[in-house]
C-alpha positions, -999 to +999 in steps of 0.1 A: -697+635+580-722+627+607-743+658+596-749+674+563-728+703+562-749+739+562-726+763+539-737+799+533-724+810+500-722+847+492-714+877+468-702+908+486-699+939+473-715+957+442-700+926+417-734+915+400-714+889+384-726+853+398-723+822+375-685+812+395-709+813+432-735+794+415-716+768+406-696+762+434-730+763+456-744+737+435-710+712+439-712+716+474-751+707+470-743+681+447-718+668+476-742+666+496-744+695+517-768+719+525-762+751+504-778+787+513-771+812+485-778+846+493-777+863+460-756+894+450-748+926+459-746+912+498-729+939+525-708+927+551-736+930+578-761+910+556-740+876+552-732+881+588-767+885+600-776+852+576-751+835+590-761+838+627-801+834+617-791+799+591-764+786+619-740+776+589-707+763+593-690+775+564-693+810+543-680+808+511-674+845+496-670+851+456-658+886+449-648+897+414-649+936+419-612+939+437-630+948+467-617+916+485-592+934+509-620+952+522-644+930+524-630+896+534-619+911+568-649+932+576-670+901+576-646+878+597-647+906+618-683+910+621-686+871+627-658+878+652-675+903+670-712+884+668-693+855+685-689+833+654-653+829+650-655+794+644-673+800+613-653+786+583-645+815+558-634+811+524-629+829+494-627+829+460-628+850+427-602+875+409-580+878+443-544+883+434-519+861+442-499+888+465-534+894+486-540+858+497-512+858+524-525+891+541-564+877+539-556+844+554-537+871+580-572+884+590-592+848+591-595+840+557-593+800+557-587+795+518-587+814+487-596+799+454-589+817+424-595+807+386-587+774+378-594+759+409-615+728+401-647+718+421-635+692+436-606+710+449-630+730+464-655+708+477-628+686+494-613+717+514-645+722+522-655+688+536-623+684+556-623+719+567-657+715+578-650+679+595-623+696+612-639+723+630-666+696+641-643+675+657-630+711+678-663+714+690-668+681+701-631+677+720 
């Protein structure tokens, strides 16, 4: 990458439960980009407001609560609407496998549920990111 990568990662919702975002936010660190964490118990209009004010080009969103239908799409459409759309949003958490198909339907990039391993992660990530930066610049 020409640029460190500035990745907002966030915890929606009333889950207090944030070791999974933690440690993702640290690989990506460790990776090399530049990580925001915004602690828990985020609404849809907070990440979207940090996003605009940090200027990130990724959000990652860890949900455990089953509130992901909900709250995936209200925050893609808040970017959306605050004319972020080419925002990178991912996911990750207890999402069942039958929900992933409708998220990535309303702008979801990626989910990645239990399992997943960092680096699986973290190289989505880069090349997602990578990707988008090469749209900007065309």
């Amino acid at each position: 990458m020409n640029r460190r990568a500035r990745i907002l990662v966030a915890k929606p919702g009333l889950d207090g439960h944030d070791r999974g975002a933690k440690v993702v936010a640290r690989a990506l660190r460790d990776a090399g980009m530049e990580v925001i964490y915004t602690g828990i118990r985020q609404t849809p209009e907070q990440i979207a407001a940090t996003v605009l004010q940090e200027d990130v080009d990724g959000v990652g969103l860890s949900i455990l609560s089953g509130a992901h239908n909900f709250l995936f799409p209200k925050i893609r459409e808040l970017l959306d609407a605050q004319g972020m759309g080419d925002v990178l949003l991912f996911g990750g958490g207890i999402i069942p496998q039958e929900d992933i198909a409708a998220l990535k339907k309303n702008g979801v990039a990626e989910i990645f549920t239990p399992g997943t391993t960092l680096d699986a992660i973290v190289d989505y990530v880069r090349k997602a990111v990578e990707e988008k930066w090469a749209r900007d610049h065309s």
